[in-house]
N, C-alpha and C positions, 0 to 999 in steps of 0.2 A: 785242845781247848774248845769246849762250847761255845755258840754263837747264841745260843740259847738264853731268852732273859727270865732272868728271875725274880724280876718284879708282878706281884698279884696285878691280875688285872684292876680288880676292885678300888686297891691302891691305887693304881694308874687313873681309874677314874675321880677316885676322891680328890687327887691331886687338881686335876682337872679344873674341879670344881672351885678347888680353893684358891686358884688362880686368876675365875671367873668373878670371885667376892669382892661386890662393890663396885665392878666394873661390868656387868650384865648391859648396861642401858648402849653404851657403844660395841659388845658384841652383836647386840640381837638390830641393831642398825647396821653393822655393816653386812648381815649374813642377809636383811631385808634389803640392801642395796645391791650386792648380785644376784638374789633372788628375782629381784626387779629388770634388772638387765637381762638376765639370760629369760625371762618370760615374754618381754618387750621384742626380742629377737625372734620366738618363735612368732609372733605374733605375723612379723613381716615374710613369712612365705618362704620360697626356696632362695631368696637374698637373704633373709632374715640366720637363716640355716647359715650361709655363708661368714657369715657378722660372727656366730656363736662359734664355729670352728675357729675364726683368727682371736677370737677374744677369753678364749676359754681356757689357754694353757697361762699369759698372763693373769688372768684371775685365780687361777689355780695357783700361783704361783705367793699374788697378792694374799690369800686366803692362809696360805703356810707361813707368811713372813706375820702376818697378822696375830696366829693364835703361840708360834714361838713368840714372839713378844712378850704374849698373855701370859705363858708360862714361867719366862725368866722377869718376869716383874718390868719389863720395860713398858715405858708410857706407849699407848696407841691410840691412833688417831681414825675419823672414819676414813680419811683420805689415804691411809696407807694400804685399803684395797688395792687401789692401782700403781702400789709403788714396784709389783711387776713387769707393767707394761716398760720397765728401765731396761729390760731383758726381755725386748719382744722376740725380737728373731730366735734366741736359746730357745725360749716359755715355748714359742709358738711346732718348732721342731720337737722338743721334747712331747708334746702333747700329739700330736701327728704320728710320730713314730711309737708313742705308749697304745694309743687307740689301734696303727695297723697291725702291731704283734699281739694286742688280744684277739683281734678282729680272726687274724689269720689262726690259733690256738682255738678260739670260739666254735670258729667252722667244722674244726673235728670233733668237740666233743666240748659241751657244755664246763662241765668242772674244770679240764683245762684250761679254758680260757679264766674261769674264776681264778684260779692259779697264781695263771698270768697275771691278771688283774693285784694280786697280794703281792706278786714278787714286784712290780714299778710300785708300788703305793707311794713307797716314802720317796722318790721322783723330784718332787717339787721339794721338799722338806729338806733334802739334799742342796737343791739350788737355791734356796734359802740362806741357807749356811756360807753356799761355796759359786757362789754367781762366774765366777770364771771359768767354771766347769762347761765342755761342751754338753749337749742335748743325750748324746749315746753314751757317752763317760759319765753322767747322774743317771740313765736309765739301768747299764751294769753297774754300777754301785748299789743302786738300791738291790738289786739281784742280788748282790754280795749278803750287804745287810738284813734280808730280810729271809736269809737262808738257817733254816732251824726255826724260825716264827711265824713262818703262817699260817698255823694250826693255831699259835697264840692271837694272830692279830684276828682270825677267824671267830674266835669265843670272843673276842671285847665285841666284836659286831654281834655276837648273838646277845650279850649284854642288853646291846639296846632294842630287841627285837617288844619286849612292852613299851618301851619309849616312843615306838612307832605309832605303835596300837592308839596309844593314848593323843598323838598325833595326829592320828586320823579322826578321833573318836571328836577331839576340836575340830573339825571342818579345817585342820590345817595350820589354826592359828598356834598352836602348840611347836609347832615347830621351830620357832622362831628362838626357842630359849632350846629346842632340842638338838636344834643344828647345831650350835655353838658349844654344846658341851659335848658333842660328839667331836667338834672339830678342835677343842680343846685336849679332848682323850687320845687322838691320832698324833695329833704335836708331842703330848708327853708320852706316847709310847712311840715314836721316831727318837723321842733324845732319850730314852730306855736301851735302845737298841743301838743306837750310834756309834759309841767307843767301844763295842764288845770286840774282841780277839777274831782277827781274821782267820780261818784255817786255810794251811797252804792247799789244800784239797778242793777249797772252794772255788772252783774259776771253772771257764768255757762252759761246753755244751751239757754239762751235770744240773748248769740252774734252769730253774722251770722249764722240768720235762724236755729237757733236752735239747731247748732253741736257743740257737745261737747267734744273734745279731750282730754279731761281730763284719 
């Protein structure tokens, strides 16, 4: 059985979109309120560095609970950004140990480490869902789930590769409603990919290139 999704990306995006209607004015506030934070933190130096490491995997975490919401019609609030920080110590391991196995895969060769990078994505998206999970038990799960799709979730990112352009082309302000439909397109292609069929074949050192974090 394929792990394979067969939802168009295009769909996935439209979806996206249609989940953002009417509800724009509190995405593009909360995506400017960690934008704020994590800029505020570079600002303060190698303390500041410090801040954004402890704070980064609960916002990442905040950021997925936020745009599944968007998707399943649930009401959101700006404050449920931080409704992470409920699972720091998980947030904060899961994010530490996703950064040192790309880190480590980077060192050897560029693309690997992208790789990497596609097999944890859904990560947080995972702890979102399943908050009792430990940090290493939603990092190999994602591995699971994102075995057979990263060639997929690679084309929605070239998707938005004019969405950049036109991002930049605003001195930045454009991204304010770009981020949000990008992080709108990730939520719905995490819950695309979710319930697909495990293959008994998928486990250990087979997912991305061979690392095993076990």
């Amino acid at each position: 059985m394929s792990r394979m999704s067969s939802t168009p990306n295009a769909q996935i995006m439209a979806e996206a979109r249609a989940a953002l209607s009417g509800r724009w004015k509190v995405a593009i506030a909360i995506v400017a309120i960690q934008f704020g934070i994590m800029m505020a933190t570079n600002l303060l130096g190698l303390f500041g560095a410090g801040i954004s490491v402890m704070i980064s995997g609960p916002l990442a975490l905040g950021i997925a609970m936020v745009f599944l919401r968007f998707l399943r019609g649930e009401p959101v609030r700006v404050g449920n950004l931080f409704d992470g920080f409920a699972h720091f110590a998980t947030c904060f391991c899961a994010y530490f140990l996703m950064s040192l196995f790309i880190l480590l895969w980077a060192l050897l060769l560029i693309v690997p480490g992208i790789i990497a990078a596609y097999a944890y994505s859904m990560t947080f998206y995972i702890l979102a869902d399943e908050p009792q999970l430990r940090a290493r038990e939603a990092l190999r799960k994602s591995k699971i789930m994102m075995f057979g799709n990263k060639w997929k979730f690679c084309c929605l990112g070239f998707r938005f590769s004019g969405w950049f352009l036109l991002g930049i082309v605003t001195l930045g302000i454009g991204f304010l409603w770009i981020v949000p439909y990008i992080s709108a397109s990730l939520a719905r292609f995490y819950l695309d990919i979710r319930d697909l069929p495990v293959e008994p074949a998928v486990s250990g050192p087979g997912l991305a290139f061979g690392f095993d974090d076990q």
